[in-house]
mmCIF file of the protein (N, C-alpha, C, O) and its ligand, coordinates in Angstrom:
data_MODEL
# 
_entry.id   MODEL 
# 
loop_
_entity.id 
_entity.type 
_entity.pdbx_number_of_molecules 
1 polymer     1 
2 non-polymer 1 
# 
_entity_poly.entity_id                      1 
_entity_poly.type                           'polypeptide(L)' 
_entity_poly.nstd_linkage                   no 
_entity_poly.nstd_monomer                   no 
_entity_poly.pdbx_seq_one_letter_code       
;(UNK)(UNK)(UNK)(UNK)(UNK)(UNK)(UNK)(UNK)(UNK)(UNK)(UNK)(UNK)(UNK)(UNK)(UNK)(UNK)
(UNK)(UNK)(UNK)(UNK)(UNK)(UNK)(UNK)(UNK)(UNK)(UNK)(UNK)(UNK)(UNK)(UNK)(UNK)(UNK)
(UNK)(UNK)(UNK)(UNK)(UNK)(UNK)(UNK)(UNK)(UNK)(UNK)(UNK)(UNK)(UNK)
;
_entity_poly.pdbx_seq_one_letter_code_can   XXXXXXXXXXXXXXXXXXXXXXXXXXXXXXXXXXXXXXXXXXXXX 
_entity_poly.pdbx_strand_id                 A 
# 
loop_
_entity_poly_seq.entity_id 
_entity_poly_seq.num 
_entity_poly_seq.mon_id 
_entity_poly_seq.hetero 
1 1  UNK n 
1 2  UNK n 
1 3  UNK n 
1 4  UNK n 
1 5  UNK n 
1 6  UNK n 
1 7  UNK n 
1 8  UNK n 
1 9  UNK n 
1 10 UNK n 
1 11 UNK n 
1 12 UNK n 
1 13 UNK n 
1 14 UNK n 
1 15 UNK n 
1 16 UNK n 
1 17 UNK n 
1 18 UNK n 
1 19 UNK n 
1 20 UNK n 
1 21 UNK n 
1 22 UNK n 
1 23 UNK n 
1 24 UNK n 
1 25 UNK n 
1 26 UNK n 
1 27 UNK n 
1 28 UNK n 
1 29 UNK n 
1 30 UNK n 
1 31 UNK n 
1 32 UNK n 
1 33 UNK n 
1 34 UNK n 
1 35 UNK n 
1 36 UNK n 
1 37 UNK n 
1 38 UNK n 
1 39 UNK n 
1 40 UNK n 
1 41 UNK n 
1 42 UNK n 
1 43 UNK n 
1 44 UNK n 
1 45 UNK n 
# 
loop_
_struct_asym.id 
_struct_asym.entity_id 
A 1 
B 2 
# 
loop_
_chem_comp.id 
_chem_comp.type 
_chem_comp.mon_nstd_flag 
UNK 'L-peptide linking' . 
ZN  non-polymer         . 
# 
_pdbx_entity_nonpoly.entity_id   2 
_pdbx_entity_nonpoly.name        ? 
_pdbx_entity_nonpoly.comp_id     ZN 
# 
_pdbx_nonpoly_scheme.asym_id         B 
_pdbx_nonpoly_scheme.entity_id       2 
_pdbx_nonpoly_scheme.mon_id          ZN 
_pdbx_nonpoly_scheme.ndb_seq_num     1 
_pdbx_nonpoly_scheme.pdb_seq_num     101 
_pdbx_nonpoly_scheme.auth_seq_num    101 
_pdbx_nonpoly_scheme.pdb_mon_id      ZN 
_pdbx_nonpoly_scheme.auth_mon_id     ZN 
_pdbx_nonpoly_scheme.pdb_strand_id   A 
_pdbx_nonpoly_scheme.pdb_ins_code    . 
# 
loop_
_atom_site.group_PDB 
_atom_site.id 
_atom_site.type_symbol 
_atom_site.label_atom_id 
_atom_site.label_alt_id 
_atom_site.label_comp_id 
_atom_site.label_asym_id 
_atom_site.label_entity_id 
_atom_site.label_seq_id 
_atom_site.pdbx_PDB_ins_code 
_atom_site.Cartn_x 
_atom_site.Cartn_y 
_atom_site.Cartn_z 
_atom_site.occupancy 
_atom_site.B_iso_or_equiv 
_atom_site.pdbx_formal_charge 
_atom_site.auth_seq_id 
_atom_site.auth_comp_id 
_atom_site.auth_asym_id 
_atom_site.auth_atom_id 
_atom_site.pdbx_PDB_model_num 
ATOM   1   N  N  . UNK A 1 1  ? 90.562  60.474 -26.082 1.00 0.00 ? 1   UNK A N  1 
ATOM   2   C  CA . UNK A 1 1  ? 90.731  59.056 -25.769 1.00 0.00 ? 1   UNK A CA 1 
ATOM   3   C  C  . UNK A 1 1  ? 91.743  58.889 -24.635 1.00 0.00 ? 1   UNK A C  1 
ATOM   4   O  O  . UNK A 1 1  ? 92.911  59.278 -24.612 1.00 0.00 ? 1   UNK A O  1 
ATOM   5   N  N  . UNK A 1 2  ? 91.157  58.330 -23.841 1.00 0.00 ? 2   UNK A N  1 
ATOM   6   C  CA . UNK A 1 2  ? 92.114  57.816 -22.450 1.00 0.00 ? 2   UNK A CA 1 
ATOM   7   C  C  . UNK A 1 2  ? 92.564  56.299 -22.193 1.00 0.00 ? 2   UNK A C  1 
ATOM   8   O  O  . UNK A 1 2  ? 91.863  55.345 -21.856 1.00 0.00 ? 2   UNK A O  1 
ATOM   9   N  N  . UNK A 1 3  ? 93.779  56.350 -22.421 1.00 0.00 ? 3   UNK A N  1 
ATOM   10  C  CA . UNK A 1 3  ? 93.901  54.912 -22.026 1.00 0.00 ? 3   UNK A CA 1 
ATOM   11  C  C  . UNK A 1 3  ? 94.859  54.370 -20.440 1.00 0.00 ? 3   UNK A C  1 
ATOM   12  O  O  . UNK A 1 3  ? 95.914  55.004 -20.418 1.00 0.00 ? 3   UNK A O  1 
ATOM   13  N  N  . UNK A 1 4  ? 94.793  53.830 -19.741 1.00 0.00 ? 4   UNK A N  1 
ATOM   14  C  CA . UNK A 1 4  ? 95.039  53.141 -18.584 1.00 0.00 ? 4   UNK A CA 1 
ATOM   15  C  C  . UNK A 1 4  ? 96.658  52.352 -19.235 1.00 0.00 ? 4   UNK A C  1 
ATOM   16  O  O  . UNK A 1 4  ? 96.955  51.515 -20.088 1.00 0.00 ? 4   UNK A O  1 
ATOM   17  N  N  . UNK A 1 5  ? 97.427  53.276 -18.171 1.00 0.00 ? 5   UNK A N  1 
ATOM   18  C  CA . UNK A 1 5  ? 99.019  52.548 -18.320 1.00 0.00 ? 5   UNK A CA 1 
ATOM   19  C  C  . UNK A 1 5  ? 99.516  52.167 -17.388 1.00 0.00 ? 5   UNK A C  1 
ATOM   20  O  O  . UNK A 1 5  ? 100.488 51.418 -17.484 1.00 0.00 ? 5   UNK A O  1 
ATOM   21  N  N  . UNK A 1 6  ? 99.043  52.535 -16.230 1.00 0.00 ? 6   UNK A N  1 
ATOM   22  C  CA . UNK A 1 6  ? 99.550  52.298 -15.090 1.00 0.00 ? 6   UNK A CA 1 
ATOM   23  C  C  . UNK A 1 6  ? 99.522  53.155 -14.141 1.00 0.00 ? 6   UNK A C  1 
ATOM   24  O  O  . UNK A 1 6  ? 99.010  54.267 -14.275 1.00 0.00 ? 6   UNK A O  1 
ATOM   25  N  N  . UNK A 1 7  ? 100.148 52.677 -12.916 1.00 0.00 ? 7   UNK A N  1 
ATOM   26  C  CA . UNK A 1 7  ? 100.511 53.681 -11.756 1.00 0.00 ? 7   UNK A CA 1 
ATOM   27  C  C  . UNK A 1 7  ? 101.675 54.084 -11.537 1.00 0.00 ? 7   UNK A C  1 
ATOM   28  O  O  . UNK A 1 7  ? 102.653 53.478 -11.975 1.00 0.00 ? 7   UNK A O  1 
ATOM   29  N  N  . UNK A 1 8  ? 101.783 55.428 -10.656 1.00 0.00 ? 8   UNK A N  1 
ATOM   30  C  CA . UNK A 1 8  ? 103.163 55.685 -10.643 1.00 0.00 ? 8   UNK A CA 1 
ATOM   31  C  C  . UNK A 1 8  ? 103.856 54.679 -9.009  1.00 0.00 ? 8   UNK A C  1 
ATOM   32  O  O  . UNK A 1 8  ? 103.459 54.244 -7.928  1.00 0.00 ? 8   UNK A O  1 
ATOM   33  N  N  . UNK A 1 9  ? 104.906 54.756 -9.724  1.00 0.00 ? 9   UNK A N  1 
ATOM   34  C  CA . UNK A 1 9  ? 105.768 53.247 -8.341  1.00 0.00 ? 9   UNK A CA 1 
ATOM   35  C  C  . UNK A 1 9  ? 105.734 54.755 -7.122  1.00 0.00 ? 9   UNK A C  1 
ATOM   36  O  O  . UNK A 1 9  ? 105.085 54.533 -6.100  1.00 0.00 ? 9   UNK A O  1 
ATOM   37  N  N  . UNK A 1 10 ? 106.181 55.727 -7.197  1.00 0.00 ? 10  UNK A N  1 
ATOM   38  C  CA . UNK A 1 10 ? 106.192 56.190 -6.036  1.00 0.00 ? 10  UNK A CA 1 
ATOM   39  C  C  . UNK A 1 10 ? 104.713 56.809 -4.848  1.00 0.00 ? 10  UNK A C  1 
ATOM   40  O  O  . UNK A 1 10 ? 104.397 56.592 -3.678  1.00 0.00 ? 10  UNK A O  1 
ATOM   41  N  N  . UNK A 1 11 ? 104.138 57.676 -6.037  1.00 0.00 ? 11  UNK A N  1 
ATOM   42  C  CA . UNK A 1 11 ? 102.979 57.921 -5.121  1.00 0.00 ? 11  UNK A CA 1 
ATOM   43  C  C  . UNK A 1 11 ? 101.558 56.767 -5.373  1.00 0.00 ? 11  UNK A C  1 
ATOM   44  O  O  . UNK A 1 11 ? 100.726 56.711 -4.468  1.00 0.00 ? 11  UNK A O  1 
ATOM   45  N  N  . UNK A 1 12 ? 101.412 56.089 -6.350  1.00 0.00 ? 12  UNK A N  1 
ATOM   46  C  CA . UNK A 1 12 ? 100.278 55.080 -6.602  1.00 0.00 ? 12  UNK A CA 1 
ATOM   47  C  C  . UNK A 1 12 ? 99.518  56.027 -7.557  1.00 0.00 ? 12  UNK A C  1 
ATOM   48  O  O  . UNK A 1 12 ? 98.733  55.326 -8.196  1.00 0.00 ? 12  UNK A O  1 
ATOM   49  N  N  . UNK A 1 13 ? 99.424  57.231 -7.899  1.00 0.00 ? 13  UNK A N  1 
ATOM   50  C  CA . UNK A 1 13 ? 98.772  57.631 -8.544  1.00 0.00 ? 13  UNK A CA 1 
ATOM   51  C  C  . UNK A 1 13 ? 98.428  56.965 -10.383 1.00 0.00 ? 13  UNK A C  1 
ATOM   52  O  O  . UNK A 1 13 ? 99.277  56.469 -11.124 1.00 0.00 ? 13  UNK A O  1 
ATOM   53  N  N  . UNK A 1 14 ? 97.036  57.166 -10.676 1.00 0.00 ? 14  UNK A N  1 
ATOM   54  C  CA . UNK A 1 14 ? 97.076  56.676 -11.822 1.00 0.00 ? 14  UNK A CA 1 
ATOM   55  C  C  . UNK A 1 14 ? 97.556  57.142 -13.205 1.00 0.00 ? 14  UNK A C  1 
ATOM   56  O  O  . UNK A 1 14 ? 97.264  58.321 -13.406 1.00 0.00 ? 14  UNK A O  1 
ATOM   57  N  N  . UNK A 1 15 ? 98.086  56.659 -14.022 1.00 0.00 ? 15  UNK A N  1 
ATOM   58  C  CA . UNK A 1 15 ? 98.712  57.144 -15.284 1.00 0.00 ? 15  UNK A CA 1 
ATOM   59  C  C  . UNK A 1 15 ? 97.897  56.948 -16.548 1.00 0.00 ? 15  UNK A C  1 
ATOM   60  O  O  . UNK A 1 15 ? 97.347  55.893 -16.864 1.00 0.00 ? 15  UNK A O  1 
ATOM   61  N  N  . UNK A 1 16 ? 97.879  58.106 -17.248 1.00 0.00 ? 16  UNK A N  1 
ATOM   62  C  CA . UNK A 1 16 ? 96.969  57.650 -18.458 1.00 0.00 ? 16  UNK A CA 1 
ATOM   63  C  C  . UNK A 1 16 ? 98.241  58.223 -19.691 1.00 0.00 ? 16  UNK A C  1 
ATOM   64  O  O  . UNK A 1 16 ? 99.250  58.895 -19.475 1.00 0.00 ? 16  UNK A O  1 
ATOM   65  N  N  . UNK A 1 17 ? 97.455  57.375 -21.654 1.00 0.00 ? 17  UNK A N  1 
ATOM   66  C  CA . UNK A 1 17 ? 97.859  58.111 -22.091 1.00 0.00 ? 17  UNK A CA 1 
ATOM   67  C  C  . UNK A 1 17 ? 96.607  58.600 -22.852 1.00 0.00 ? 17  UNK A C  1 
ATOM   68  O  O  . UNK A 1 17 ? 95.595  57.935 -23.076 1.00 0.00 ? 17  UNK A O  1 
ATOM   69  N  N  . UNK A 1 18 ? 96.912  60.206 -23.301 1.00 0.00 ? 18  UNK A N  1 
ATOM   70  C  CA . UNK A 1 18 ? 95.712  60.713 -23.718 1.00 0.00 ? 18  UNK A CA 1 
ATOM   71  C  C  . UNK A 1 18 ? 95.823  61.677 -25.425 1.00 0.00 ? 18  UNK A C  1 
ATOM   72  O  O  . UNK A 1 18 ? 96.240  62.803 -25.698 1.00 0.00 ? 18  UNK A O  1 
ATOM   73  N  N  . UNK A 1 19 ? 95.326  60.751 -26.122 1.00 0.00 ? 19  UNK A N  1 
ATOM   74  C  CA . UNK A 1 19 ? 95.569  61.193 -27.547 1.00 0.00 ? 19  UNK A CA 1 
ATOM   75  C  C  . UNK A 1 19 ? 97.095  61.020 -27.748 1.00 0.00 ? 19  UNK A C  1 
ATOM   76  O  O  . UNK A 1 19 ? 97.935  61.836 -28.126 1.00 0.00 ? 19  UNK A O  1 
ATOM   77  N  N  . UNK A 1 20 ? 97.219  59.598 -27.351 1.00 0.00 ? 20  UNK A N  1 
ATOM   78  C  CA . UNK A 1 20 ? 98.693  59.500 -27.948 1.00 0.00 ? 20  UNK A CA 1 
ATOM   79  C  C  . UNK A 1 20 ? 99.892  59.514 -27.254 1.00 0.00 ? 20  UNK A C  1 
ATOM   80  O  O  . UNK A 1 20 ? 100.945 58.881 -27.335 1.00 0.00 ? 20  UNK A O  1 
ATOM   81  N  N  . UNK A 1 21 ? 99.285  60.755 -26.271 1.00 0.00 ? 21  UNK A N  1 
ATOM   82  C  CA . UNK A 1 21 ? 100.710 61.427 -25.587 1.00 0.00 ? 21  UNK A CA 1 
ATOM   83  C  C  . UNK A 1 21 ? 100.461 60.865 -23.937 1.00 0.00 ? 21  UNK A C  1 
ATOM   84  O  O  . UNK A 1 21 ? 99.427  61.081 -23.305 1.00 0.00 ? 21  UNK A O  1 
ATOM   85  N  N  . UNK A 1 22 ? 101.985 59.892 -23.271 1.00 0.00 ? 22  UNK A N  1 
ATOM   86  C  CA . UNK A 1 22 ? 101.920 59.826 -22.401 1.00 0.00 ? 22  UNK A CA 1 
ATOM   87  C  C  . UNK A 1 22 ? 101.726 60.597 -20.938 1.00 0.00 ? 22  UNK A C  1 
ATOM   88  O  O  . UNK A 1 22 ? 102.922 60.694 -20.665 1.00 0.00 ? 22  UNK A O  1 
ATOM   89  N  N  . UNK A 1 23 ? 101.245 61.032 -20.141 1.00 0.00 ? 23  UNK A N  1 
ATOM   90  C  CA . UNK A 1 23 ? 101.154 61.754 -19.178 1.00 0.00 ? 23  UNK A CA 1 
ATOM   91  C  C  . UNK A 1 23 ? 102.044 61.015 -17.961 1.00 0.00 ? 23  UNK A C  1 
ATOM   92  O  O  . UNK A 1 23 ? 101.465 60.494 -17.008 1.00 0.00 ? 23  UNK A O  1 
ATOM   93  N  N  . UNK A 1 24 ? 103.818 61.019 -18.108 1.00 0.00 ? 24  UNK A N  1 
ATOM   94  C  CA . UNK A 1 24 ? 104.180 60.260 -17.074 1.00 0.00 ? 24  UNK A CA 1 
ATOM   95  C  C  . UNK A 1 24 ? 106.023 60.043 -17.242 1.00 0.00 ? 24  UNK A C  1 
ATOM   96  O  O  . UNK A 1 24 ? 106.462 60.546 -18.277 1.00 0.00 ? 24  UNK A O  1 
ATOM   97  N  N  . UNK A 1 25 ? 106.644 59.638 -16.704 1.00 0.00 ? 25  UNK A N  1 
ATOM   98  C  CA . UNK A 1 25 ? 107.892 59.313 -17.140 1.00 0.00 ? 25  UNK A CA 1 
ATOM   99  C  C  . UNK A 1 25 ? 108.417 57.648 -17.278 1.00 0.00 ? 25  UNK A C  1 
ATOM   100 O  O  . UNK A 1 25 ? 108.365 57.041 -16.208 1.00 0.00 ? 25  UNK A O  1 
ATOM   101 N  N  . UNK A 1 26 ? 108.684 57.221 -17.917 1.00 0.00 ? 26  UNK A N  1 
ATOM   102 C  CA . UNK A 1 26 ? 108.966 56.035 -18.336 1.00 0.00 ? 26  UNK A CA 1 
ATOM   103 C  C  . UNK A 1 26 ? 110.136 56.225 -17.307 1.00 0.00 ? 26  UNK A C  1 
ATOM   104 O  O  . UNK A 1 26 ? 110.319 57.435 -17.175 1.00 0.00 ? 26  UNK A O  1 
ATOM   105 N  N  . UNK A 1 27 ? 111.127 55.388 -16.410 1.00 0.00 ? 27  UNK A N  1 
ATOM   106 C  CA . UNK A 1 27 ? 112.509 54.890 -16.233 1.00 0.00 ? 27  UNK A CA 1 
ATOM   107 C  C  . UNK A 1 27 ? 112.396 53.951 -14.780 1.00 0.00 ? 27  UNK A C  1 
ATOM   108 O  O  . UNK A 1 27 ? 111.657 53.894 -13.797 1.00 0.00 ? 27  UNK A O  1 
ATOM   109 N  N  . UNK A 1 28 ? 113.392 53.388 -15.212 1.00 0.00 ? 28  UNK A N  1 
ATOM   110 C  CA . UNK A 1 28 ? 114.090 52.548 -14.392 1.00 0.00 ? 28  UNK A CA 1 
ATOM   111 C  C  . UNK A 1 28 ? 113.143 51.057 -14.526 1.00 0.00 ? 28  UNK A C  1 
ATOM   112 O  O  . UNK A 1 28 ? 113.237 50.028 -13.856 1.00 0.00 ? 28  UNK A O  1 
ATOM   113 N  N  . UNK A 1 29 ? 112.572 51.265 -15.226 1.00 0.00 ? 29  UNK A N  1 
ATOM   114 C  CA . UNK A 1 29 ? 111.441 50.013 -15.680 1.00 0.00 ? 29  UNK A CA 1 
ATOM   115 C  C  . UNK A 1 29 ? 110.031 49.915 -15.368 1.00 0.00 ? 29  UNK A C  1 
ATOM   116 O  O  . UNK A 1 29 ? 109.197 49.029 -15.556 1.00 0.00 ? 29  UNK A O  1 
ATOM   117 N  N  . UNK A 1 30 ? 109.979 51.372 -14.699 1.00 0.00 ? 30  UNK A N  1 
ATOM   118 C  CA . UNK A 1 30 ? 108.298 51.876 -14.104 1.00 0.00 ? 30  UNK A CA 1 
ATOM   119 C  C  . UNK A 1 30 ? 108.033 52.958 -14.444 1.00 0.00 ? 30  UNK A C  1 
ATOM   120 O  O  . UNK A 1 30 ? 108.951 53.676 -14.840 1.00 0.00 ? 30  UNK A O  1 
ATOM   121 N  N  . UNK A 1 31 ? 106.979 53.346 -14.417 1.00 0.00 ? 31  UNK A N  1 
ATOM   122 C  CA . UNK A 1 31 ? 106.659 54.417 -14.502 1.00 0.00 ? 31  UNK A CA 1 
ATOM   123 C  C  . UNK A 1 31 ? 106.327 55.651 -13.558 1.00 0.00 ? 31  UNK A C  1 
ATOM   124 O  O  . UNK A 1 31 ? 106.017 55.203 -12.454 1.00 0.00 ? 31  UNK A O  1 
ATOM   125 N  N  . UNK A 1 32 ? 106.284 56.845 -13.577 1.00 0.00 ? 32  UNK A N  1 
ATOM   126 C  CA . UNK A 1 32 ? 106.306 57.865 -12.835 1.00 0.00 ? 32  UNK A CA 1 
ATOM   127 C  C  . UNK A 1 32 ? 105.634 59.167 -13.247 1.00 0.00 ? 32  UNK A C  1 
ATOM   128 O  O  . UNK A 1 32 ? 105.822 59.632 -14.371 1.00 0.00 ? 32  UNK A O  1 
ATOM   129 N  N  . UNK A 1 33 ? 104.683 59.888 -12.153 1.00 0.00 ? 33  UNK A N  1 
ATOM   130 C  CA . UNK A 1 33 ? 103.562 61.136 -12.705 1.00 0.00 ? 33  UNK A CA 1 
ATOM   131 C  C  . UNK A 1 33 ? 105.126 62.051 -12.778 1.00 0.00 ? 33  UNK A C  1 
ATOM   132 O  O  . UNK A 1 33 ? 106.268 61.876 -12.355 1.00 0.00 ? 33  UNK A O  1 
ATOM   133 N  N  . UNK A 1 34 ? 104.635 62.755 -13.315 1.00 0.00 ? 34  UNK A N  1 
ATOM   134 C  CA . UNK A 1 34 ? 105.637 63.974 -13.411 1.00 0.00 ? 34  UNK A CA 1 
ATOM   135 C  C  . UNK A 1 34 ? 105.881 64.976 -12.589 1.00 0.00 ? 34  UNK A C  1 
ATOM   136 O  O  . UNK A 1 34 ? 106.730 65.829 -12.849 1.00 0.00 ? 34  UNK A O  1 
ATOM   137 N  N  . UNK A 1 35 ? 105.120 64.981 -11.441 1.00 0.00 ? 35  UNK A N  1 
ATOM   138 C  CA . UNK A 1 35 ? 105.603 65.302 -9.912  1.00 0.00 ? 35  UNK A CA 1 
ATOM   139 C  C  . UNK A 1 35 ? 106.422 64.739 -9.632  1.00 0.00 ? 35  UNK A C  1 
ATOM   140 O  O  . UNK A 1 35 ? 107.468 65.382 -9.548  1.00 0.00 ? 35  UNK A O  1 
ATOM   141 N  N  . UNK A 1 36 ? 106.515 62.876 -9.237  1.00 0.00 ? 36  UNK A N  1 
ATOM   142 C  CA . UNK A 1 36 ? 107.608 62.615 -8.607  1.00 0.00 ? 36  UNK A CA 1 
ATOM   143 C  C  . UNK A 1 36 ? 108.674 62.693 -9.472  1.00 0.00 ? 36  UNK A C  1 
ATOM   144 O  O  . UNK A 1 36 ? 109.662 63.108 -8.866  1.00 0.00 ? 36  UNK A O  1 
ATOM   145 N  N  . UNK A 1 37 ? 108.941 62.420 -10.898 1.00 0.00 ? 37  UNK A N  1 
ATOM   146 C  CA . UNK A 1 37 ? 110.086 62.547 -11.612 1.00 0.00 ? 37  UNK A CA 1 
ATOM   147 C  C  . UNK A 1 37 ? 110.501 63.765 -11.423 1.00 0.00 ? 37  UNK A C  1 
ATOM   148 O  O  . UNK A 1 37 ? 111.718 63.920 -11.535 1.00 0.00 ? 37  UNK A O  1 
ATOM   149 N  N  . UNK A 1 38 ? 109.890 64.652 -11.179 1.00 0.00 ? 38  UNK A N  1 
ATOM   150 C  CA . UNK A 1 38 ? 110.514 66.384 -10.666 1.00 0.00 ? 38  UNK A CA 1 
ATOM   151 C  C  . UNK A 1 38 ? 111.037 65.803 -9.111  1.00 0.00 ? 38  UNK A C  1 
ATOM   152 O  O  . UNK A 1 38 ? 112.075 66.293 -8.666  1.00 0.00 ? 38  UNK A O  1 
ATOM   153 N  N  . UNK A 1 39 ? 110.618 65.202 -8.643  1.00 0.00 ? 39  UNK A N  1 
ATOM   154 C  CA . UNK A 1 39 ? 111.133 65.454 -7.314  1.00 0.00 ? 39  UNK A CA 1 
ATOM   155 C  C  . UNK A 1 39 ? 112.158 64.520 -7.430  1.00 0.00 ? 39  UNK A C  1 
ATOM   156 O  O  . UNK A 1 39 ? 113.035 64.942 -6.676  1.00 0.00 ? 39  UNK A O  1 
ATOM   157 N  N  . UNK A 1 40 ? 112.548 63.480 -7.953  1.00 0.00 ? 40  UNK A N  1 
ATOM   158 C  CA . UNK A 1 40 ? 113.966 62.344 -7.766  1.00 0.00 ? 40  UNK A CA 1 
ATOM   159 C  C  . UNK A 1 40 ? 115.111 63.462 -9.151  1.00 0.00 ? 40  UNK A C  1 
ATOM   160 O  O  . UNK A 1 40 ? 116.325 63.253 -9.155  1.00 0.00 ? 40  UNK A O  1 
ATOM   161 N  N  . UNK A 1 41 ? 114.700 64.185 -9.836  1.00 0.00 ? 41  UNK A N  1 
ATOM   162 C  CA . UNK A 1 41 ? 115.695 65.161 -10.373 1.00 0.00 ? 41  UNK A CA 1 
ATOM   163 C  C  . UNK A 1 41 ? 116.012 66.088 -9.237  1.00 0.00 ? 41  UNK A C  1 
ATOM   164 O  O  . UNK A 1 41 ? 117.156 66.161 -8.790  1.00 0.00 ? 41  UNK A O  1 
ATOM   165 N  N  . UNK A 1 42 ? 115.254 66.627 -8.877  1.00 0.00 ? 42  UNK A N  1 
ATOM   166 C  CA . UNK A 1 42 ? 115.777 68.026 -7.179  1.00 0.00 ? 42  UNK A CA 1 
ATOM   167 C  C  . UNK A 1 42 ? 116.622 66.948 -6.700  1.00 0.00 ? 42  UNK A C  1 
ATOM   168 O  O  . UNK A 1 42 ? 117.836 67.154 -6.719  1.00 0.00 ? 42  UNK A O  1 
ATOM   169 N  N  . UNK A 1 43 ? 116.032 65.417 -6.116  1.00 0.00 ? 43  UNK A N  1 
ATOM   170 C  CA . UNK A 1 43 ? 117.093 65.032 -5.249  1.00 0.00 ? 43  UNK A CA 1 
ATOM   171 C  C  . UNK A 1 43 ? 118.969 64.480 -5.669  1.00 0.00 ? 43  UNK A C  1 
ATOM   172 O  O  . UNK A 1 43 ? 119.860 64.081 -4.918  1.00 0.00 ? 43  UNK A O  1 
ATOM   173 N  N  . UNK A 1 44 ? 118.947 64.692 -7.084  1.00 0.00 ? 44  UNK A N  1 
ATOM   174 C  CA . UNK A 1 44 ? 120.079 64.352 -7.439  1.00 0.00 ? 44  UNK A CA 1 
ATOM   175 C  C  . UNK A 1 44 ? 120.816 65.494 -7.716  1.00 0.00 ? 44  UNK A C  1 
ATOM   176 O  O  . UNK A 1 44 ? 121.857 65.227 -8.315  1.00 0.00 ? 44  UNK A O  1 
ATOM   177 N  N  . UNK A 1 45 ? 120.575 67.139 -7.401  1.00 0.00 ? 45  UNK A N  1 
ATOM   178 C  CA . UNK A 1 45 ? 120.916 68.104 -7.718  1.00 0.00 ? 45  UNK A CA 1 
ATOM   179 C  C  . UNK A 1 45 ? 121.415 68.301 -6.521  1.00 0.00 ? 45  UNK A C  1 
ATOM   180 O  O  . UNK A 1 45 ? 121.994 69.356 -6.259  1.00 0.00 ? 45  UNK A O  1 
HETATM 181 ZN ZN . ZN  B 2 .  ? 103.792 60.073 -8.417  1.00 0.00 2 101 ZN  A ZN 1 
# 
């Protein structure tokens, strides 16, 4: 089961959740694929 949550604010890509489990990072009040949340962690390192 796939459901439609949104896009990610940085690249536009689409976000699903699938059996439950989100595919994405919740913060700052948007959401984010887990590429860019890897990449705004590198940039604070
Ligand atoms: Zn992204």
């Amino acid at each position: 089961m796939q459901e439609p949550v949104g896009t990610c604010k940085k690249c536009g890509k689409a976000l699903y959740c699938l059996d439950g489990f989100f595919y994405g990072v919740k913060e700052n009040g948007g959401v984010f694929c887990f590429d860019c949340s890897e990449e705004e962690e590198k940039d604070q390192m």
